[in-house]
Structures are given as structure tokens and as C-alpha cells.
DSSP file (Angstrom, degrees, kcal/mol; ACC not computed):
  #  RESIDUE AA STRUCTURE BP1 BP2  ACC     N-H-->O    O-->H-N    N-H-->O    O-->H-N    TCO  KAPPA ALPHA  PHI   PSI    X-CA   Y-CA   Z-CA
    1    1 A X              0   0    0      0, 0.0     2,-0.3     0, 0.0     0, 0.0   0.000 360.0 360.0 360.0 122.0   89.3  126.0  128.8
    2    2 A X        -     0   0    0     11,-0.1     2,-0.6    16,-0.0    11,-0.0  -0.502 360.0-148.9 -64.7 119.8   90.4  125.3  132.4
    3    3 A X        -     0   0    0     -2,-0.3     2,-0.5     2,-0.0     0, 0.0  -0.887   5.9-151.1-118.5 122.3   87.7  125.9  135.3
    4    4 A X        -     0   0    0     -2,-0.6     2,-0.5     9,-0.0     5,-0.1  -0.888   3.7-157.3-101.5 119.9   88.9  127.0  138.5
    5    5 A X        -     0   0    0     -2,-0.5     6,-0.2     3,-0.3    -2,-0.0  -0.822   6.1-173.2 -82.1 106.5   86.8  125.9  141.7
    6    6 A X  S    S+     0   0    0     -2,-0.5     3,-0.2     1,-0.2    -1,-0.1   0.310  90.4  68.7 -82.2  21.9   88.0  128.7  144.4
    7    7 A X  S    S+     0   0    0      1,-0.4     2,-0.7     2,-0.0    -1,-0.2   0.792 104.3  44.1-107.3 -42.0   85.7  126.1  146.5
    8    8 A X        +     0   0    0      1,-0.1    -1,-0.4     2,-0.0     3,-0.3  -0.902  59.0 174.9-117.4  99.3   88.6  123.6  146.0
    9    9 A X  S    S+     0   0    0     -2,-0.7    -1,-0.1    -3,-0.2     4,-0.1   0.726  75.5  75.4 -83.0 -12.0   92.1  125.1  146.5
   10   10 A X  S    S+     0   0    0      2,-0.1    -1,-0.2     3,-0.0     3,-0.1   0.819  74.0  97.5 -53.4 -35.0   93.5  121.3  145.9
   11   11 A X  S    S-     0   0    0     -3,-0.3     2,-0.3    -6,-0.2    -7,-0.0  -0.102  79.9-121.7 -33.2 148.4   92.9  121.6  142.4
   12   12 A X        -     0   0    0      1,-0.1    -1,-0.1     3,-0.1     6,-0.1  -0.773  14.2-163.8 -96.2 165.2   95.8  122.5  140.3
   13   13 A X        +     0   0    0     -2,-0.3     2,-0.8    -4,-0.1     3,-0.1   0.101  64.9 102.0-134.2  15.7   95.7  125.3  138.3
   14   14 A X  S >> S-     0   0    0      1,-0.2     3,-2.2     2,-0.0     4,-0.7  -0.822  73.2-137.8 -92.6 100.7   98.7  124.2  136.2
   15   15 A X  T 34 S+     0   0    0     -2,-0.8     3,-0.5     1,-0.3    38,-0.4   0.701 107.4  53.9 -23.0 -65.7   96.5  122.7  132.4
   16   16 A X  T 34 S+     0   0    0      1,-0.2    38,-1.7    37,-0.2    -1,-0.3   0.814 105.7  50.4 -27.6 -49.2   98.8  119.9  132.3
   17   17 A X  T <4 S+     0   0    0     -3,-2.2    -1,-0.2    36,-0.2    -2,-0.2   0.931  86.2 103.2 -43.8 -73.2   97.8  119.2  135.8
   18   18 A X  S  < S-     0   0    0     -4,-0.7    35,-2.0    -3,-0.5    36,-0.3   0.257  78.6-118.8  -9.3 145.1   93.8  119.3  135.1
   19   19 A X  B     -A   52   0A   0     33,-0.3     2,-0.7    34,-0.1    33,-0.2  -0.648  28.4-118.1 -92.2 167.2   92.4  116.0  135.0
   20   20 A X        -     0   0    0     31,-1.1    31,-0.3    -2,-0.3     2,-0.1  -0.928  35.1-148.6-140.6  80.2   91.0  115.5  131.7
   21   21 A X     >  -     0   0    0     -2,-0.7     4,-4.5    29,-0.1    -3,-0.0  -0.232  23.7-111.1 -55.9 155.2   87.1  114.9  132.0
   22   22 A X  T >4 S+     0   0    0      1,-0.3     3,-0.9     2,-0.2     5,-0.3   0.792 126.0  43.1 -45.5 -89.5   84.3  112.7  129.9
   23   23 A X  T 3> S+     0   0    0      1,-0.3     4,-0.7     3,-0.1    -1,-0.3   0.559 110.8  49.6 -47.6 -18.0   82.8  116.1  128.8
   24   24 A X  H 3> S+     0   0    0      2,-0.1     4,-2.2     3,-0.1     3,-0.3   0.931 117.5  49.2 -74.6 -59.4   86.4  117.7  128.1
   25   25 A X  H X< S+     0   0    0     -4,-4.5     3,-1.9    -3,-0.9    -2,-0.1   0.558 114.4  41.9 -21.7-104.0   87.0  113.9  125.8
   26   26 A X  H >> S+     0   0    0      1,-0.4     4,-2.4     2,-0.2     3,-0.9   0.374 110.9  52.3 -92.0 -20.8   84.1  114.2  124.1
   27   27 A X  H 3X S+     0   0    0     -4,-0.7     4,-1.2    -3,-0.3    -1,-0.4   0.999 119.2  45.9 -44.0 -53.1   84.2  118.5  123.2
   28   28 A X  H << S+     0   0    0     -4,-2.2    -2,-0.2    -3,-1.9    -1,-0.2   0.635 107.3  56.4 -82.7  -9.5   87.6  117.6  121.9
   29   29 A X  H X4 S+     0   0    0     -3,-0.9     3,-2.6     1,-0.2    -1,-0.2   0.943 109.6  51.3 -59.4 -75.9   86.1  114.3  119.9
   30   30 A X  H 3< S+     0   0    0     -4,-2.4    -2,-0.2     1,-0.2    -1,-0.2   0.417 106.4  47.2 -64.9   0.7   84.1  116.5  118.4
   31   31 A X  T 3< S+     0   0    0     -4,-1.2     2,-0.6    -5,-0.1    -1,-0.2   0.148  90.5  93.2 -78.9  -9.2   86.4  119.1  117.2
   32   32 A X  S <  S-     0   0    0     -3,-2.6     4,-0.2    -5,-0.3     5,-0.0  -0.706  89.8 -81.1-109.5 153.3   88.6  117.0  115.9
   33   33 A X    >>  -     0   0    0     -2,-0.6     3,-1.3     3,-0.1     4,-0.5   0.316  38.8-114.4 -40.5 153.6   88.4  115.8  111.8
   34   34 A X  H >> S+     0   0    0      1,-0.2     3,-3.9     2,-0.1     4,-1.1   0.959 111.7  61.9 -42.8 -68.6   86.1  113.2  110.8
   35   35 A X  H 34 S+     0   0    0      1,-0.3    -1,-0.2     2,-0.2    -2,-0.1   0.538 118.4  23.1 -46.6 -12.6   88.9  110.9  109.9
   36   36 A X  H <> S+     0   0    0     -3,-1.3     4,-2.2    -4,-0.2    -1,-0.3   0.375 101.0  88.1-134.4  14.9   90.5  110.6  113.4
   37   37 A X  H <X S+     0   0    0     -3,-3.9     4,-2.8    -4,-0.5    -2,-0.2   0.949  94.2  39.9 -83.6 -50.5   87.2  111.6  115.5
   38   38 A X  H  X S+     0   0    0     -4,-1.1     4,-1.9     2,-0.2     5,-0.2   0.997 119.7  46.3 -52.2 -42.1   85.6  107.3  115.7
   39   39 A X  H >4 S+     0   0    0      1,-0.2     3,-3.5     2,-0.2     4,-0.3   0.906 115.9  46.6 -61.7 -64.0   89.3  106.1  116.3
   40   40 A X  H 3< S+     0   0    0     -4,-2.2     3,-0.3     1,-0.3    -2,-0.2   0.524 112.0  55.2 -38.3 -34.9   89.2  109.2  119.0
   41   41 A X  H 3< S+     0   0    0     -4,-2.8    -1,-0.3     1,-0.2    -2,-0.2   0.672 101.6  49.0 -47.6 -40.6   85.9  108.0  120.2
   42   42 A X  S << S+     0   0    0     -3,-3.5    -1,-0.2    -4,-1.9    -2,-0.2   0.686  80.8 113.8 -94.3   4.8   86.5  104.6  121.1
   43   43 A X        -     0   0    0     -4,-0.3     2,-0.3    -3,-0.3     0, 0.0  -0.517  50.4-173.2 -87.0 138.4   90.0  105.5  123.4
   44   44 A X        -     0   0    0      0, 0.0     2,-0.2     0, 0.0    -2,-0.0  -0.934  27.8-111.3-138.0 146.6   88.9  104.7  127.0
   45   45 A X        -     0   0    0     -2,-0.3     5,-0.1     2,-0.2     0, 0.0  -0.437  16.7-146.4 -92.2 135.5   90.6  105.2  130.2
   46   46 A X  S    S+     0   0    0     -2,-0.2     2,-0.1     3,-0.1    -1,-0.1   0.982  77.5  55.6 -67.6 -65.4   91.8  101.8  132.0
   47   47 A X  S    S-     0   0    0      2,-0.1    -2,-0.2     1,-0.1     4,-0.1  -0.259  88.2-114.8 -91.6 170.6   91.1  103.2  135.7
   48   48 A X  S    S+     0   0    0     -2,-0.1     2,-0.4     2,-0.1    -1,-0.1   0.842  95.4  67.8 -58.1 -47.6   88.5  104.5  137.3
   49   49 A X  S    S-     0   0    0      1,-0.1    -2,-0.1   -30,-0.0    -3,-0.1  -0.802  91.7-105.5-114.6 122.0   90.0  108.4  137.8
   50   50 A X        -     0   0    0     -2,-0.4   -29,-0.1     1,-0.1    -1,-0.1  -0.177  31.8-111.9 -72.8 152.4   90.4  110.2  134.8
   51   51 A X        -     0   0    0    -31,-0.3   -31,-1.1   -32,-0.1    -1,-0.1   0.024  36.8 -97.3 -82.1 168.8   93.7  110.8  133.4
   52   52 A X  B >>  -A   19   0A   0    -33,-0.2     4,-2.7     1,-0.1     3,-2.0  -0.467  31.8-108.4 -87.8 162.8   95.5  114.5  133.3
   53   53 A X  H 3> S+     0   0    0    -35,-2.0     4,-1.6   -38,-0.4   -36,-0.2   0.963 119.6  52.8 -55.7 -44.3   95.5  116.6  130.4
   54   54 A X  H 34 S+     0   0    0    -38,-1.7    -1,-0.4   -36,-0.3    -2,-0.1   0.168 107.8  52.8 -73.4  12.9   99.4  115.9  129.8
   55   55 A X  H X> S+     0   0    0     -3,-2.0     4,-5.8   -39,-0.1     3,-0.9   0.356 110.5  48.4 -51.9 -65.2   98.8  112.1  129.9
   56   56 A X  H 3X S+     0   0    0     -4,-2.7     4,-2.1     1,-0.3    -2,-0.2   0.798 107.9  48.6 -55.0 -18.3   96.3  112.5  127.4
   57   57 A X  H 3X S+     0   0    0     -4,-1.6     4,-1.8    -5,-0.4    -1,-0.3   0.935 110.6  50.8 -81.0 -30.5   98.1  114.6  125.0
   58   58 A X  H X>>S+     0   0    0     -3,-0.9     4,-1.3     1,-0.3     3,-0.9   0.962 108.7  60.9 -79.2 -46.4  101.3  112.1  125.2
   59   59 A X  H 3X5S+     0   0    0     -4,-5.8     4,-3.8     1,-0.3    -1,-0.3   0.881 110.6  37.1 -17.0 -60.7   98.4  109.7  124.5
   60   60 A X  H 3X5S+     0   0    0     -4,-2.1     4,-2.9    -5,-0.2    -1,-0.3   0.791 103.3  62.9 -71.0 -32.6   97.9  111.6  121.5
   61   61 A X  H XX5S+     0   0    0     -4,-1.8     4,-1.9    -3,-0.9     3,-1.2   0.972 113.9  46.7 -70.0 -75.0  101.3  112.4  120.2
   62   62 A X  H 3X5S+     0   0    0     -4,-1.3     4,-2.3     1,-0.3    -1,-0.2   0.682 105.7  51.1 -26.7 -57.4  101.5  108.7  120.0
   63   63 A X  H 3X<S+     0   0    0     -4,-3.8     4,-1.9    -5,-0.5    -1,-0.3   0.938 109.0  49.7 -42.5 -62.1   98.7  108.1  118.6
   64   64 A X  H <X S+     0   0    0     -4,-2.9     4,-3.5    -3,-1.2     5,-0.4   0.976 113.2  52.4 -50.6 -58.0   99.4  110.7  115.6
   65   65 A X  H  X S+     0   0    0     -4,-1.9     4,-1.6    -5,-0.3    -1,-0.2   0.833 111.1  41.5 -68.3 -23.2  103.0  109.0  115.2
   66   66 A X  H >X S+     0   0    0     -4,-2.3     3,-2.2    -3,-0.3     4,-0.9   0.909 122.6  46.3 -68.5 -80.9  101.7  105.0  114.8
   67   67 A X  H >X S+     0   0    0     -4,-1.9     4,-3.9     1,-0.3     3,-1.0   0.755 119.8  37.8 -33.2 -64.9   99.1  106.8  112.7
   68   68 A X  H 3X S+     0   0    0     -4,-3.5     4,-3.4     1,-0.3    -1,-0.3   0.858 119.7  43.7 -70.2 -31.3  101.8  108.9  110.9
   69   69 A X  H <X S+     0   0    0     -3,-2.2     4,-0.9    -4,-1.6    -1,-0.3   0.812 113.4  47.3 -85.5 -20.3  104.7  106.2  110.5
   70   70 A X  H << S+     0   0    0     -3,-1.0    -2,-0.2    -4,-0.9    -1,-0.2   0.522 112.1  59.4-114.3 -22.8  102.5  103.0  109.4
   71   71 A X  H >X S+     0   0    0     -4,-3.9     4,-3.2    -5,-0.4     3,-1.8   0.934 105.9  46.0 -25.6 -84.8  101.0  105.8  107.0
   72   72 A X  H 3X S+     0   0    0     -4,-3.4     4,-2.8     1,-0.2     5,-0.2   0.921 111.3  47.6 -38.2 -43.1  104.5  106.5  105.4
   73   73 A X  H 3X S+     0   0    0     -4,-0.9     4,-0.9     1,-0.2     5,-0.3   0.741 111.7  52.9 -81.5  -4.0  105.6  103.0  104.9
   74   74 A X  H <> S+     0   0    0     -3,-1.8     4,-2.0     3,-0.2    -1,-0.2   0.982 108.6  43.8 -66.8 -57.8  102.5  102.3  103.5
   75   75 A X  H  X S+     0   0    0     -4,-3.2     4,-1.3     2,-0.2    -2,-0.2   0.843 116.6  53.0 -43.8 -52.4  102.7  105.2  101.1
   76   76 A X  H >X S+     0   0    0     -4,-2.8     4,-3.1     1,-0.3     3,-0.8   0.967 110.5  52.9 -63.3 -66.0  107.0  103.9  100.4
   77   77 A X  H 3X S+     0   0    0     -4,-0.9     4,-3.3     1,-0.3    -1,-0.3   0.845 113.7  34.5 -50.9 -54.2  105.7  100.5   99.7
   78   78 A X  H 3X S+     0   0    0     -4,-2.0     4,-3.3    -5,-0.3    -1,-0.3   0.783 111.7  55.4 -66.9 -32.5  103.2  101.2   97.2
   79   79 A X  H <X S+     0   0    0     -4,-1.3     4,-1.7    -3,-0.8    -2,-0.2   0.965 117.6  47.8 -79.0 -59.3  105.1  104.3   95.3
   80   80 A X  H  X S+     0   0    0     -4,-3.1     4,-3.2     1,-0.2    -2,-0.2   0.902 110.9  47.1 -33.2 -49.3  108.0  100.9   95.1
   81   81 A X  H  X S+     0   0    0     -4,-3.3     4,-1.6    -5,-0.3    -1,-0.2   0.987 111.2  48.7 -60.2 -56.8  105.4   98.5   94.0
   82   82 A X  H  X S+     0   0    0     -4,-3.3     4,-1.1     1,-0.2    -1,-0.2   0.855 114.8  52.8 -49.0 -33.7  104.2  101.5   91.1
   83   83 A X  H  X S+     0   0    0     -4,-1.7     4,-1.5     1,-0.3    -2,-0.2   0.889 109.8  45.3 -53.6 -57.0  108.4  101.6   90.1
   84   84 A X  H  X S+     0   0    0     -4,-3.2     4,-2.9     1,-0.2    -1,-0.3   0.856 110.5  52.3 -72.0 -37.9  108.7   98.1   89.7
   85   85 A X  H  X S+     0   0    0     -4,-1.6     4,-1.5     1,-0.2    -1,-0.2   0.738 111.7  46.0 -71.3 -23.1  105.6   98.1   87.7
   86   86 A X  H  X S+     0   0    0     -4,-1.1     4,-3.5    -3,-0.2    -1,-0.2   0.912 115.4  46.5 -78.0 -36.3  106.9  100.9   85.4
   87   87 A X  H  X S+     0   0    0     -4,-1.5     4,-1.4     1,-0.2     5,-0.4   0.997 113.8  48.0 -57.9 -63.3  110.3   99.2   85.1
   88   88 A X  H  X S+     0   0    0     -4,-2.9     4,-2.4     1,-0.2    -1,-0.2   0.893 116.4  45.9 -33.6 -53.2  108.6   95.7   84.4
   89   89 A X  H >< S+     0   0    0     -4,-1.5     3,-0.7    -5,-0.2    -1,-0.2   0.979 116.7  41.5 -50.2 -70.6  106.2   97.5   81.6
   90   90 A X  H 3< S+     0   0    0     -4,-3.5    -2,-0.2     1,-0.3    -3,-0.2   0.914 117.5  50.7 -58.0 -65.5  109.1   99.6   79.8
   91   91 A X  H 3< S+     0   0    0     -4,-1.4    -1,-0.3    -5,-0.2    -2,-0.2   0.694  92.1 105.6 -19.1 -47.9  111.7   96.2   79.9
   92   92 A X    <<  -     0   0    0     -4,-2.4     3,-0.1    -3,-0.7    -4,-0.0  -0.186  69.1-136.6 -53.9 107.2  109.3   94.2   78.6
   93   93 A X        -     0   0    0      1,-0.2    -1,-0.1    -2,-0.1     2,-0.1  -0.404  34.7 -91.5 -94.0 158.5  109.3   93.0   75.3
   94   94 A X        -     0   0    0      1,-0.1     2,-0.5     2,-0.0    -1,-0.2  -0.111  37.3-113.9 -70.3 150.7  106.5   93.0   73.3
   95   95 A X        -     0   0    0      1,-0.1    -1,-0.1    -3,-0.1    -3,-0.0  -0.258  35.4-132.2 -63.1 103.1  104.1   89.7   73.2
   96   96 A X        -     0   0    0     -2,-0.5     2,-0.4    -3,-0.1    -1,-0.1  -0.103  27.1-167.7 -61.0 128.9  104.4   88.3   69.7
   97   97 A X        -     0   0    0      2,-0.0     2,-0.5     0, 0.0    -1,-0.0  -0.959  19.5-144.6-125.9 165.2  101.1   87.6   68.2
   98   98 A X        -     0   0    0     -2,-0.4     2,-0.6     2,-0.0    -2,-0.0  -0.977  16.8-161.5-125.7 118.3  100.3   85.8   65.3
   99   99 A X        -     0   0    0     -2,-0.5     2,-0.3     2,-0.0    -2,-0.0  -0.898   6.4-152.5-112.6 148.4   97.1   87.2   63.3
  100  100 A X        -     0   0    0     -2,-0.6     2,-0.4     0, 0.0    -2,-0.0  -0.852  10.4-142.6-104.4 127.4   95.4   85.0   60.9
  101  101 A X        -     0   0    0     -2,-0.3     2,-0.4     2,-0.0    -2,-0.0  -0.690  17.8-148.9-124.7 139.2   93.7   86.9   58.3
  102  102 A X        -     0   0    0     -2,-0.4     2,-0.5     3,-0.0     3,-0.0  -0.828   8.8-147.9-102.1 161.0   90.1   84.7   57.6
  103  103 A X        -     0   0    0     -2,-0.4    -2,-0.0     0, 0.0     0, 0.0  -0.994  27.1-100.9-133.7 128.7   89.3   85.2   54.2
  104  104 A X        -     0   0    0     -2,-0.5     0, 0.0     1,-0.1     0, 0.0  -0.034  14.1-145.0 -39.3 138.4   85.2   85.2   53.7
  105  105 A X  S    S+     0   0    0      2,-0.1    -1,-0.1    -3,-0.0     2,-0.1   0.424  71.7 100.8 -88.1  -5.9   83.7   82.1   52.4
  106  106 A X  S    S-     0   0    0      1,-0.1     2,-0.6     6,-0.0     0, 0.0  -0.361  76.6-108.4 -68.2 164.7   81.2   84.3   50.5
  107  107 A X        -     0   0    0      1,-0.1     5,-0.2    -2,-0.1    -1,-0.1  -0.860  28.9-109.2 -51.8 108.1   81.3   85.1   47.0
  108  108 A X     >  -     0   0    0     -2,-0.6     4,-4.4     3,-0.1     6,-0.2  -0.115  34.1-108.7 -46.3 157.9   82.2   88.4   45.6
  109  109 A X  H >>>S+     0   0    0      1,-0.2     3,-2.9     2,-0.2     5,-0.9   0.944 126.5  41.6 -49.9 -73.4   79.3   90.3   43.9
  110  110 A X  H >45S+     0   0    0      1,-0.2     3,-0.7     2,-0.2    -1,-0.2   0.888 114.0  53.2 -60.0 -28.9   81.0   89.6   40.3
  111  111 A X  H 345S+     0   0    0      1,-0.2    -1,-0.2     2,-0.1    -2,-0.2   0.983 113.6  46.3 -34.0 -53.0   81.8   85.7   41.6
  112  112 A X  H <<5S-     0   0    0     -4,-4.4    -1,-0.2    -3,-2.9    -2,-0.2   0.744 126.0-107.5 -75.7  -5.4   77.8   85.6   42.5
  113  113 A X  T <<5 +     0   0    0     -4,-0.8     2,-0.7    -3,-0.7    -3,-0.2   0.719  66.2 152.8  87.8  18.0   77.0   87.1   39.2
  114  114 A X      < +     0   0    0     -5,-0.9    -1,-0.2    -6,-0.2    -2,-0.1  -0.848  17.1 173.8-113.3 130.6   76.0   90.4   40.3
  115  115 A X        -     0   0    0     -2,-0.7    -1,-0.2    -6,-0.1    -5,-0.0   0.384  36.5-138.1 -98.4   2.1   76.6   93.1   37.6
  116  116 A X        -     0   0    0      2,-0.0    -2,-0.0    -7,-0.0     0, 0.0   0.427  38.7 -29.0  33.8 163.9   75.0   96.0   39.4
  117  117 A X        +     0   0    0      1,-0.1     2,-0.3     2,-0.0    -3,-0.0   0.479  48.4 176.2 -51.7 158.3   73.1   98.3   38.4
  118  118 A X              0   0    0      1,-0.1    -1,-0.1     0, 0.0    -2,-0.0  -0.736 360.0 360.0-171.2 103.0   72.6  100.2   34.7
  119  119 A X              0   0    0     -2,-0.3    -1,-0.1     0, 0.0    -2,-0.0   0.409 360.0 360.0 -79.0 360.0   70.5  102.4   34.1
């Protein structure tokens, strides 16, 4: 929302135009998802005289596309890494093992003498 001062006809009345006040930031901080609202938080203006709504927005488009492009490749890289890991898996052959069968050192029951039971 835009507020027109008929007290100040210098103003512009175009939105772009609008300088883009602390209390416009921080409504729009808080409207916006958890997940981009702290990064959105910390953005501070270099000079002294707040920047126009069209500054801020190209601000943002930017913002969204580092976000969005260093996202993708992230995503590329990792769906590669799971591909190679499936290739590696299926290729593989399996790891020969050698099992040793222990044979007990015990006696069997009829070894020890045990006839079991008779009633």
C-alpha cells in the first residue's frame, strides 16, 4: 500500500517511485516464508536514504535467482552423485567371502553318554 501526502506534491505517486521505508521492509519481512524471512532480515541499505521500491524488488529478483540457480546445481550434482552410486552398486561384482563352518568342540548327547529319557 502506497500513502499519498497531498501536504507533499514532490512525492511521486508512481509505486516504483516510492522510496521503500524501515516499516514497509520489515511488513514485507514478515510476510514473507520462514525460509527466506532471516536472510530477508539481515539485507541493509548502504546509504543513508532509503532505496525505491523498484530498486528493491531488482534487489530481490536477484536475490531469488542466486538463491534459485546455486539451488539447482546443487540438486544436478547430487541426483549425479546418487547415478554414479547406482551404476557403481549394480557393476559391482559381488565380494567373495570365505565362511568357515566351526564345528562345536562339545560332545553330542550320545558321545556324552546321554540316552534320554524312558519312561
Amino acid at each position: 500500500m502506497v500513502y499519498y501526502d497531498p501536504d507533499n506534491a514532490q512525492l511521486p505517486t508512481d509505486p516504483d517511485e516510492v522510496q521503500c521505508t524501515r516499516p514497509m521492509w520489515r511488513k514485507f519481512v514478515r510476510s514473507a516464508p520462514s525460509s527466506y524471512a532471516n536472510s530477508l532480515a539481515v539485507i541493509d541499505w548502504k546509504s543513508e536514504e532509503a532505496p525505491k521500491v523498484d530498486e528493491v524488488a531488482g534487489r530481490l529478483r536477484q536475490y531469488e535467482e542466486s538463491l534459485s540457480s546455486s539451488l539447482v546445481s546443487a540438486v544436478e550434482k547430487l541426483s549425479q552423485d546418487v547415478r554414479q552410486l547406482k551404476e557403481d552398486i549394480s557393476y559391482s561384482p559381488p565380494a567373495q567371502t570365505r565362511i568357515a563352518a566351526v564345528r562345536s568342540k562339545r560332545l553330542s548327547a550320545p558321545e556324552r553318554g546321554y540316552r534320554g529319557y524312558t519312561p
